[in-house]
C-alpha positions in Angstrom: 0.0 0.0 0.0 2.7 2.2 1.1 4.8 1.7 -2.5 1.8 2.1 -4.5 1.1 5.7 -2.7 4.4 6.5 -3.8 4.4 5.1 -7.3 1.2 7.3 -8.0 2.8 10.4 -6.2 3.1 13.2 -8.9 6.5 14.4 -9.6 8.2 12.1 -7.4 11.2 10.6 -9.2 12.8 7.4 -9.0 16.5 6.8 -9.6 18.0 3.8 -11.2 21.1 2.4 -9.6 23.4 1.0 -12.2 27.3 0.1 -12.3 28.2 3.2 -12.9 26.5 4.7 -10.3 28.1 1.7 -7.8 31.1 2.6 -9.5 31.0 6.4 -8.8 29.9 5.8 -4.8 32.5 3.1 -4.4 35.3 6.2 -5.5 33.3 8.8 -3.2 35.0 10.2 -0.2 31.9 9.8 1.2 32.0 7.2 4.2 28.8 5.5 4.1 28.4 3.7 0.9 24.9 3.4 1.1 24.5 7.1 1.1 27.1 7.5 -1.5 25.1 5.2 -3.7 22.0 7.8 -3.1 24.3 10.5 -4.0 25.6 9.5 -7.1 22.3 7.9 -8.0 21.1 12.0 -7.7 24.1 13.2 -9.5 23.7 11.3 -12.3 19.9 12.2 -12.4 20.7 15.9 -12.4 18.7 15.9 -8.9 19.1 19.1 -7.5 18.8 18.0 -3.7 19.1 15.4 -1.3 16.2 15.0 1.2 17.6 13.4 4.5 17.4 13.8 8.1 21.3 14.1 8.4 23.0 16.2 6.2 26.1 15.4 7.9 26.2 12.0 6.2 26.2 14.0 3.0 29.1 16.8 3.1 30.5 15.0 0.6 27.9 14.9 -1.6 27.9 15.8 -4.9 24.6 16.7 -4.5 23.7 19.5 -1.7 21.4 17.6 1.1 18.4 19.4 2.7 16.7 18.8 5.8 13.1 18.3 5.6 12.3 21.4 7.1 14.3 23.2 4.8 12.6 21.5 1.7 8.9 22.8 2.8 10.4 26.2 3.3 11.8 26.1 -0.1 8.8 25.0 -1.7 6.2 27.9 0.2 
């Protein structure tokens, strides 16, 4: 039920995880691989941010992280 909700939500995306993009995270200075996978998932999307409840996890990102506070006051 959950998944479906989230299939059907408008304008959310979902990213594809390829070897490239394993290839990419397992090269990122980034600590947490699972994290690094997200973040070069969203780079090679062009996403323009990462929403997480830790953006310490992403200062390496190559894609600026956004707490979820700070993603409702960009979008009102």
């Amino acid at each position: 039920m959950c998944i479906r909700k989230l299939l059907e939500t408008p304008g959310l995306k979902f990213l594809s995880v390829d070897e490239q993009v394993l290839r990419d995270a397992e090269a990122s200075a980034m600590t947490d691989f699972e994290d690094a996978v997200q973040a070069s998932a969203a780079a090679v999307a062009g996403i323009d941010f990462i929403v997480t409840r830790n953006k310490r996890d992403f200062r390496q990102s190559p894609v600026p992280a956004v707490l979820t506070e700070e993603l409702l006051e960009k979008l009102l």
